[in-house]
LOVEX-189782 format. One record per residue: residue number from 1; chain; residue in three letters; x negated, y, z negated of N, C-alpha, C in turn. Coordinates in steps of 0.05 Angstrom, whole numbers, always signed. Atoms other than C-alpha are relative to their C-alpha. Last residue first. Layout:
N
  num  cadena  residuo     n.x     n.y     n.z    ca.x    ca.y    ca.z     c.x     c.y     c.z
  NUM       A      ALA       X       Y       Z       X       Y       Z       X       Y       Z
...
***
This chain:
223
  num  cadena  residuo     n.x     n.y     n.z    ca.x    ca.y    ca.z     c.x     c.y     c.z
  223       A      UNK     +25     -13     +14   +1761   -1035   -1231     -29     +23      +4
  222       A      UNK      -8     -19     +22   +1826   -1047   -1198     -21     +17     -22
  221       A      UNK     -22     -23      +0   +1813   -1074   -1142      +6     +26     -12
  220       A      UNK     +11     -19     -21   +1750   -1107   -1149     +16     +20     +11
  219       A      UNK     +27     -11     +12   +1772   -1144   -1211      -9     +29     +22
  218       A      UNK     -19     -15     +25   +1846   -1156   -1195     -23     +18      +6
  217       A      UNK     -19     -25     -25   +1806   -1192   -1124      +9     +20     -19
  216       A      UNK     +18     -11      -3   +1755   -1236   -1180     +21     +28     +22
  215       A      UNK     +11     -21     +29   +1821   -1249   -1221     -30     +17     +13
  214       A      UNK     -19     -21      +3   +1849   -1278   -1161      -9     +15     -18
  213       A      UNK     +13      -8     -11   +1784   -1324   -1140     +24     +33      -2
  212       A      UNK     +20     -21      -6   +1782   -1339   -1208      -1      +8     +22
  211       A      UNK     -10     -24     +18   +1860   -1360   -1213     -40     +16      +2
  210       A      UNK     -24     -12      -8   +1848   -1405   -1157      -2     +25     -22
  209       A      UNK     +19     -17     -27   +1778   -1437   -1180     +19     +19      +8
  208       A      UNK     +26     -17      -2   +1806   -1455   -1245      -8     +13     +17
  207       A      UNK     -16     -19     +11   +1876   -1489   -1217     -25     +24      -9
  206       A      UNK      -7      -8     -39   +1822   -1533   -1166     +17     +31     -18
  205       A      UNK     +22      -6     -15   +1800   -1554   -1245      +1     +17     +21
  204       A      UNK      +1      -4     +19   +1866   -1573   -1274     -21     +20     +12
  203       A      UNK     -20     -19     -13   +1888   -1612   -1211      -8     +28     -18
  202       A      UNK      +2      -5     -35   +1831   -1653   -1212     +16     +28      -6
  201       A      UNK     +30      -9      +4   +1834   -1667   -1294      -9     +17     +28
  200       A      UNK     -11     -24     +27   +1914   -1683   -1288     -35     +20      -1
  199       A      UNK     -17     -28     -14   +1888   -1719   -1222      +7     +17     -17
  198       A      UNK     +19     -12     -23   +1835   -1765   -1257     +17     +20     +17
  197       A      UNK     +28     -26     +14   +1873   -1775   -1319      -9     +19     +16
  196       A      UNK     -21     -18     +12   +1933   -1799   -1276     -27     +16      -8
  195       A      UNK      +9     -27     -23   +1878   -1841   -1237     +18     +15      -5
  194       A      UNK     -16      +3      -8   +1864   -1885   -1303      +3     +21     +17
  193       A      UNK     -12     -22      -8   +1787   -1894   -1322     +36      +2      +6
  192       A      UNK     -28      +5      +1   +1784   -1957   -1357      +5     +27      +7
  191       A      UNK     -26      +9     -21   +1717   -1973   -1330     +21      -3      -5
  190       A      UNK     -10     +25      +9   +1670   -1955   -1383     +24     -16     +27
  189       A      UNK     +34     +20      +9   +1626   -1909   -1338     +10     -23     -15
  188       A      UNK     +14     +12     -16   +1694   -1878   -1313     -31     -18      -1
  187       A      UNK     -14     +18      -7   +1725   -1860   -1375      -8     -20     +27
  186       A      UNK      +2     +14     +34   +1658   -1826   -1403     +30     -22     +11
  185       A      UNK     +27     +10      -2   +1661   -1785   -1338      -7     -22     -12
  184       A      UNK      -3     +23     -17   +1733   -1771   -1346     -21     -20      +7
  183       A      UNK     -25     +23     +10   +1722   -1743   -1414      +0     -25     +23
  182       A      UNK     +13     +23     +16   +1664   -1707   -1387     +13     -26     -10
  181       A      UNK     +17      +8     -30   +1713   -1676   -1332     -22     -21     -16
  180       A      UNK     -20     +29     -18   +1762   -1665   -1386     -16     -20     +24
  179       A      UNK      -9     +11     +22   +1703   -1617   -1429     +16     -18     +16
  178       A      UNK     +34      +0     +14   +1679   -1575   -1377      +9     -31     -12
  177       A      UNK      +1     +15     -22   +1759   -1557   -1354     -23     -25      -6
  176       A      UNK     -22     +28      +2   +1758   -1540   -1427      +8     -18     +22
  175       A      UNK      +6     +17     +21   +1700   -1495   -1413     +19     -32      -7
  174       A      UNK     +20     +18     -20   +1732   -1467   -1349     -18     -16     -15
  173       A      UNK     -18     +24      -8   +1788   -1446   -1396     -11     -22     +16
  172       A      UNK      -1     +34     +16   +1736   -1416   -1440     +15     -11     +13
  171       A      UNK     +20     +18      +0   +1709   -1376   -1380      +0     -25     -20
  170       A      UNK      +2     +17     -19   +1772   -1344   -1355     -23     -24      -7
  169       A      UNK     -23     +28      -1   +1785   -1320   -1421      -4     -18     +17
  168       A      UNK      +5     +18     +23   +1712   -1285   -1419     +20     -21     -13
  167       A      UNK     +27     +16      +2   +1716   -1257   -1351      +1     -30     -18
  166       A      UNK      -1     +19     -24   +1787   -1229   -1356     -22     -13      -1
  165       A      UNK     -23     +20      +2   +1770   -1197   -1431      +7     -21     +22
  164       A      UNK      +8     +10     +19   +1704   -1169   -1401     +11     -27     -23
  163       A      UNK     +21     +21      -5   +1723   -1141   -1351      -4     -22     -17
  162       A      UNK     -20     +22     -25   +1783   -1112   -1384     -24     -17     +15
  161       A      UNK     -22     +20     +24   +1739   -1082   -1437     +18     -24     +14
  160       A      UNK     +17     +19      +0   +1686   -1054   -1378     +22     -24     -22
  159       A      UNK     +17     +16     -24   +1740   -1016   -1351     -17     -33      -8
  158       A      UNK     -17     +21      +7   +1771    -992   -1419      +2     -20     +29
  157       A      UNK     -25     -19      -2   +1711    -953   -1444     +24     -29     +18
  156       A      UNK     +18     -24      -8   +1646    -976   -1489     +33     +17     +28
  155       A      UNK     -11     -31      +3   +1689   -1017   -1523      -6     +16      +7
  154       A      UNK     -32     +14      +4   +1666   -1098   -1492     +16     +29      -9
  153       A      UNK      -2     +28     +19   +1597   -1063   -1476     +33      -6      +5
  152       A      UNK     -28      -1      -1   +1567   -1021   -1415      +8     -27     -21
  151       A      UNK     -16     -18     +25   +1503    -992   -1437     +32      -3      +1
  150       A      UNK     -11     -32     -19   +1472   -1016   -1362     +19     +13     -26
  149       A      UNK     +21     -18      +1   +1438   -1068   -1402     +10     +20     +11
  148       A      UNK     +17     -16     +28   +1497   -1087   -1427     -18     +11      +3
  147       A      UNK      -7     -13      +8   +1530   -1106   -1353     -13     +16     -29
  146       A      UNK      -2     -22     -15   +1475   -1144   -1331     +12     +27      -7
  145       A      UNK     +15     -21      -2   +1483   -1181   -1390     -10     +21     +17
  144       A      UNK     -15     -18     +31   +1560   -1192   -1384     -30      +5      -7
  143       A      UNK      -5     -24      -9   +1530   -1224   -1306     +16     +29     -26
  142       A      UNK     +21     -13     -21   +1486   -1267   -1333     +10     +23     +11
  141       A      UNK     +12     -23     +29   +1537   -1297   -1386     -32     +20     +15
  140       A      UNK     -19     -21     +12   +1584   -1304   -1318     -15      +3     -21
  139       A      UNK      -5     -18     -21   +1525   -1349   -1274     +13     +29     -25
  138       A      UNK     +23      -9     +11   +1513   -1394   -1339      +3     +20     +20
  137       A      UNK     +11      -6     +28   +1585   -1410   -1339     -31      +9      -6
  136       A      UNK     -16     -23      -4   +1583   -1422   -1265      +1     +14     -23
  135       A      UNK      +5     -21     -21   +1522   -1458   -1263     +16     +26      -3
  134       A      UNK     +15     -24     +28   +1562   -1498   -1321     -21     +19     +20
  133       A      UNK     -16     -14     +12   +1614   -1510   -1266     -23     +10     -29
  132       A      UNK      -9     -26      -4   +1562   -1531   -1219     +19     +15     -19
  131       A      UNK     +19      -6      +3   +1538   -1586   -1263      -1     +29     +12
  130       A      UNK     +18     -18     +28   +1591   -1609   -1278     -15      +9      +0
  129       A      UNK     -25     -15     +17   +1617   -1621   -1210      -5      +6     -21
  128       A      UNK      +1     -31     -14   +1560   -1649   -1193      +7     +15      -1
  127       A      UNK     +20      -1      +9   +1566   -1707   -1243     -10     +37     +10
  126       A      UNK     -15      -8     +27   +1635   -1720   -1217     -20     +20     -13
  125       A      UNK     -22     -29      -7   +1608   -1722   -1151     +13      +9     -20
  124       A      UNK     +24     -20      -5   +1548   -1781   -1180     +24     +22     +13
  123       A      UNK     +17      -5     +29   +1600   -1815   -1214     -19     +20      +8
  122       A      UNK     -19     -22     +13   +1650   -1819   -1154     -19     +11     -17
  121       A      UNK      -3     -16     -14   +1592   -1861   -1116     +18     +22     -14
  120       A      UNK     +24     -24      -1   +1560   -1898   -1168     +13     +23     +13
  119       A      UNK      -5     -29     +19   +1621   -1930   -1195     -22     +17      +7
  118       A      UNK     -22     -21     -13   +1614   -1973   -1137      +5      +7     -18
  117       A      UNK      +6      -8     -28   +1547   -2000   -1148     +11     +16      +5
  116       A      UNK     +12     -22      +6   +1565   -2007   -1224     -18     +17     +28
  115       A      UNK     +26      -1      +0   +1615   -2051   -1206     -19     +20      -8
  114       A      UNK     +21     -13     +32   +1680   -2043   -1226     -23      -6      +2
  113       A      UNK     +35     +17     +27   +1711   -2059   -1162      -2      +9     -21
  112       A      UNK     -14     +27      +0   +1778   -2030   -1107     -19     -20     -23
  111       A      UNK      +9     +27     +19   +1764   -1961   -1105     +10     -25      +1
  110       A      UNK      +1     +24     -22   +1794   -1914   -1045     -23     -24     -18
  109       A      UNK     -12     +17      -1   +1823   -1872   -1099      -5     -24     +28
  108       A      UNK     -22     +24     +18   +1762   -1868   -1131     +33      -1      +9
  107       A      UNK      +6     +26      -6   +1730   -1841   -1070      +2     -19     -25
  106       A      UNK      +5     +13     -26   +1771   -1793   -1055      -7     -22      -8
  105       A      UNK     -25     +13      +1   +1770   -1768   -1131     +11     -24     +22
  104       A      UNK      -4     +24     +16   +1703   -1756   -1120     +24     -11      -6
  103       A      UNK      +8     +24     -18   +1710   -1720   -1054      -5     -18     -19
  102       A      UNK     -12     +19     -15   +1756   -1672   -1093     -10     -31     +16
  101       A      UNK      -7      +9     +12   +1706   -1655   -1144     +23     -18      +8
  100       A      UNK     +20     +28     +15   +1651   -1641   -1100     +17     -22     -11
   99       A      UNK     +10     +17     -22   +1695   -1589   -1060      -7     -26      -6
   98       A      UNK     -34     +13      -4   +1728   -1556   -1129      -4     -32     +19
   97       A      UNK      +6     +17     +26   +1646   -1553   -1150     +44     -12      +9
   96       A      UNK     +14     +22     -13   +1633   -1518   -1086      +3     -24     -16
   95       A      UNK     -17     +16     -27   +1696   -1467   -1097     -27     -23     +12
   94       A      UNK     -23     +14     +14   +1665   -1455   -1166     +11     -10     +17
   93       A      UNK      -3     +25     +14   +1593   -1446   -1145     +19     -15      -3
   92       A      UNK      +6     +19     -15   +1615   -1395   -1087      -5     -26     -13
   91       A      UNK     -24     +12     -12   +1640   -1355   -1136      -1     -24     +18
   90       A      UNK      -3     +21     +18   +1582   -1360   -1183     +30     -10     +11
   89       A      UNK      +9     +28      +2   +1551   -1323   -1127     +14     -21     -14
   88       A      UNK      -3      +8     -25   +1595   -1270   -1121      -5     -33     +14
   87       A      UNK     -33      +9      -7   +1597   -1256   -1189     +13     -12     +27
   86       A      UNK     +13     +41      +6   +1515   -1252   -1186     +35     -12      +5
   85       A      UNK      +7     +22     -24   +1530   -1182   -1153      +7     -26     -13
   84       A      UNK     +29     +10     -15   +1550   -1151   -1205      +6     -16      +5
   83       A      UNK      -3     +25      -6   +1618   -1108   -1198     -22     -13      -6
   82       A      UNK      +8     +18     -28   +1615   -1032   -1197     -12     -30      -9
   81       A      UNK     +24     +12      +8   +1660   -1004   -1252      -6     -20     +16
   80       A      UNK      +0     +14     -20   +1702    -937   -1232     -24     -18      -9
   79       A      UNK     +21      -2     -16   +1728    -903   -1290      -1     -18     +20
   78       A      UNK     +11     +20     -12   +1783    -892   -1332     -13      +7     +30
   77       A      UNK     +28      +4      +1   +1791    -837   -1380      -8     -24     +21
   76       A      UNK     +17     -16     -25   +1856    -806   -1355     -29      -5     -10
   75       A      UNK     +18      -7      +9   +1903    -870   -1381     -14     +23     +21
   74       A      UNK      -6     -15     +25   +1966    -879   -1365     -17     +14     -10
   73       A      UNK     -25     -18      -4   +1966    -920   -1296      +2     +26     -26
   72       A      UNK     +15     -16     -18   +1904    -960   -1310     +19     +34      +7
   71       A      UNK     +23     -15      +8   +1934    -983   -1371     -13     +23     +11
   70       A      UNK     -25     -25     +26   +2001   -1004   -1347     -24     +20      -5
   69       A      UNK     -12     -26     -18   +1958   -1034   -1287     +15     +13     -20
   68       A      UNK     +20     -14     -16   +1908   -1073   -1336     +17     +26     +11
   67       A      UNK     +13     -10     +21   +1968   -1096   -1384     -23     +16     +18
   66       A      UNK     -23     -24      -2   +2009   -1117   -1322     -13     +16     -21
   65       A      UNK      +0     -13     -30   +1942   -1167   -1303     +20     +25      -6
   64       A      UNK     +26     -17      +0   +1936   -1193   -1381      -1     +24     +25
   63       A      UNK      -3     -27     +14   +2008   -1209   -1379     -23     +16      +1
   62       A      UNK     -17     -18      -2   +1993   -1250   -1320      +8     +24     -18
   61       A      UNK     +13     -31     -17   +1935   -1272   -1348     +17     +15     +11
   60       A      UNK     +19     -12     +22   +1975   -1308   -1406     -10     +25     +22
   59       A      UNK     -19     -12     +20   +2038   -1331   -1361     -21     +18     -16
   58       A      UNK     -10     -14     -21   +1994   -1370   -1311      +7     +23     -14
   57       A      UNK     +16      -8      -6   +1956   -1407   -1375     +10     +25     +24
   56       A      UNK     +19     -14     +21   +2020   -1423   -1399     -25     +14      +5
   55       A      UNK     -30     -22      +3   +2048   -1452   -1335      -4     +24     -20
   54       A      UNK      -1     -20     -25   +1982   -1488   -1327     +18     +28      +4
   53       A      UNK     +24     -10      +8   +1987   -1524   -1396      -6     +28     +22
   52       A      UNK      -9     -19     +23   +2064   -1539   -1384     -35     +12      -2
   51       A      UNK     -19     -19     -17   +2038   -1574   -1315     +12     +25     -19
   50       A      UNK      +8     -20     -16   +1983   -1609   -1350     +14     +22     +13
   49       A      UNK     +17     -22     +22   +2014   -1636   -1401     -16     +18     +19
   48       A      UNK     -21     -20     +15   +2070   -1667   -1353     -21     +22     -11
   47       A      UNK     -18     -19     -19   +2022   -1705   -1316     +15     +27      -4
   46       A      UNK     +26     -22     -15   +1973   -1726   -1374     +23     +14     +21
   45       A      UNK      +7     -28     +28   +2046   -1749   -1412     -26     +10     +19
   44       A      UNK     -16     -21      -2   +2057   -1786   -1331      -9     +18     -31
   43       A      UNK      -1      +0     +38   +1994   -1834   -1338     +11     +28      +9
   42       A      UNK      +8     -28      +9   +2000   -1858   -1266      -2      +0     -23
   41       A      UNK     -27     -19      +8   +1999   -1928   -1256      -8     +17     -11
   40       A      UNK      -8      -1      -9   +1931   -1961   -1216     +33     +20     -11
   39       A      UNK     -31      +3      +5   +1886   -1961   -1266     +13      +3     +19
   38       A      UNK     -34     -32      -3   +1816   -1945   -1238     +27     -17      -7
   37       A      UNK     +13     -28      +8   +1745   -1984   -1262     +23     +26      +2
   36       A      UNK     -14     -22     -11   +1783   -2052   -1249      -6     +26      -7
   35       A      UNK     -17     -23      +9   +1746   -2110   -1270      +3     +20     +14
   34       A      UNK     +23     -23      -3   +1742   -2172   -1230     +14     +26     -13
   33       A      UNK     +15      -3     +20   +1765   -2232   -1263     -17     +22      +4
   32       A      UNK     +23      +6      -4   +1801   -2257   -1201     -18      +1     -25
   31       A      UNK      +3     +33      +1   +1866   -2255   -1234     -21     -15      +5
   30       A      UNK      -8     +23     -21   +1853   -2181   -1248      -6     -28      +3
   29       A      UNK     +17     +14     -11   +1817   -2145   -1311     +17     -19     +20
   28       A      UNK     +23     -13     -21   +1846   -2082   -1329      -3     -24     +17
   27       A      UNK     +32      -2     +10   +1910   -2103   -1370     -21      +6     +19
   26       A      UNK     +19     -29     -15   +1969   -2071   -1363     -24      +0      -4
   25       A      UNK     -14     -29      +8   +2018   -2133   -1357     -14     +19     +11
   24       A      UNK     -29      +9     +21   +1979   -2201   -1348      +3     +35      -5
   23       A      UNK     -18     -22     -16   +1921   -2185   -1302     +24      +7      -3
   22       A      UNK      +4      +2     -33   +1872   -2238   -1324     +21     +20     +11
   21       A      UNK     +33      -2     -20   +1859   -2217   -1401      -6      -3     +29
   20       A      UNK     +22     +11      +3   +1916   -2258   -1426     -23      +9      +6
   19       A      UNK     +13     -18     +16   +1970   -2212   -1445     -30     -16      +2
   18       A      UNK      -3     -20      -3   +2017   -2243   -1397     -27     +21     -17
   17       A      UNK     +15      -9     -23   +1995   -2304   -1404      +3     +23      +3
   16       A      UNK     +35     -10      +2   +2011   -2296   -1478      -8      -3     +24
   15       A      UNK      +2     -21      +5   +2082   -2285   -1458     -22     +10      -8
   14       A      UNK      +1     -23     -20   +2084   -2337   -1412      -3     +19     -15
   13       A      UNK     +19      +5     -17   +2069   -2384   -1462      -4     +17     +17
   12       A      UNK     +27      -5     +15   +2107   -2359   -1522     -24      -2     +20
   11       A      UNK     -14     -31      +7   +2174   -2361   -1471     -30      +1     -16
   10       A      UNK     +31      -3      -1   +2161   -2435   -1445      -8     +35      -9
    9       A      UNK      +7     -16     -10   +2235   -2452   -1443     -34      +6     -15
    8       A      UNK      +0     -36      +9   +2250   -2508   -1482      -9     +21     +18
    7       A      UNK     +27     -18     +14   +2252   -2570   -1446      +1     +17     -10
    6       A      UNK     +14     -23     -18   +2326   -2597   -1434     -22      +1      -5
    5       A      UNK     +16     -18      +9   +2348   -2664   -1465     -17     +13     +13
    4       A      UNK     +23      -7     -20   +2400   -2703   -1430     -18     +18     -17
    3       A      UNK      +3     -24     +10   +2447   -2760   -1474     -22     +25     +14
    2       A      UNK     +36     -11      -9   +2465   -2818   -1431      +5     +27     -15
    1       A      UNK      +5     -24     -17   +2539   -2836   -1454     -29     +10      -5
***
């Protein structure tokens, strides 16, 4: 009786193609050999973290906001405190820097290279985008001296205090915005950006401009 001997299954083989550097699993570099400057699968933990981060952040000024009107409501020293100007301006920065930041995203998700041709285009909107948001940050410590020279400080009464508090929370979160946007920057120049990053970082940002244009309305309302 003819005896048949199988092949072994090829299981070590495939499994280092898989990890070989051409496109095997989650690696960057496609069969072609061209690298891939955007990931294609989300990166859900950025997803998630962002959404608890937001929720939290919502939650904070909010209390801050019932804390103003409890205040305003109770108190018979409060005053009427007129606005500077420049706030106006730095508004317009932030909603130009949302603008910028979307059309970079745009055009990483219509990526398809790792060239350094076509990393130019997001790179340079990303780039803008930072640059307006420290605008904006240099805008708001412009407008807290305005305020001092006019003898109005962080205790001086409970107008300028609330200013001051809203302002100055609002401005580290736009810091840390600051800070993801470099991150992405720094992911995008090596080319393992992933476009989870890039929307957790997007969405994060656009969330900034929103709550300042609400905190600038509290402001003018209530102050």
């Amino acid at each position: 009786m003819a005896t048949t001997v199988h092949e072994p299954p090829q299981v070590e083989a495939r499994r280092l193609a898989d990890y070989s550097g051409n496109g095997g699993r989650r690696n960057l570099v496609p069969a072609e050999g061209d690298l891939r400057a955007v990931q294609d699968r989300p990166l859900e933990p950025a997803k998630t973290g962002i959404w608890v981060a937001l929720a939290a952040i919502t939650m904070s000024f909010a209390a801050l906001t019932s804390a103003l009107v409890v205040r305003q409501g109770v108190g018979m020293d409060w005053r009427h405190l007129t606005l500077p100007p420049i706030l106006y301006l730095n508004t317009l920065l932030l909603v130009a820097s949302s603008g910028t930041l979307e059309l970079a995203r745009r055009h990483v998700v219509t990526y398809a290279g790792g060239s350094k041709t076509q990393i130019a285009a997001p790179m340079r909107w990303l780039v803008i985008t930072l640059a307006l948001g420290l605008l904006f940050i240099a805008g708001q410590c412009i407008a807290w001296l305005q305020l001092k020279s006019e003898g109005l400080y962080l205790a001086t009464n409970p107008n300028s205090s609330f200013f001051y508090v809203f302002t100055g929370a609002h401005a580290v979160h736009v810091l840390g915005g600051l800070l993801g946007l470099l991150y992405v920057i720094s992911k995008l120049h090596r080319s393992i950006l992933r476009r989870g990053t890039l929307a957790a970082a997007s969405q994060y940002w656009h969330f900034m401009d929103l709550l300042w244009l609400y905190l600038l309305l509290v402001l003018w309302m209530k102050l």
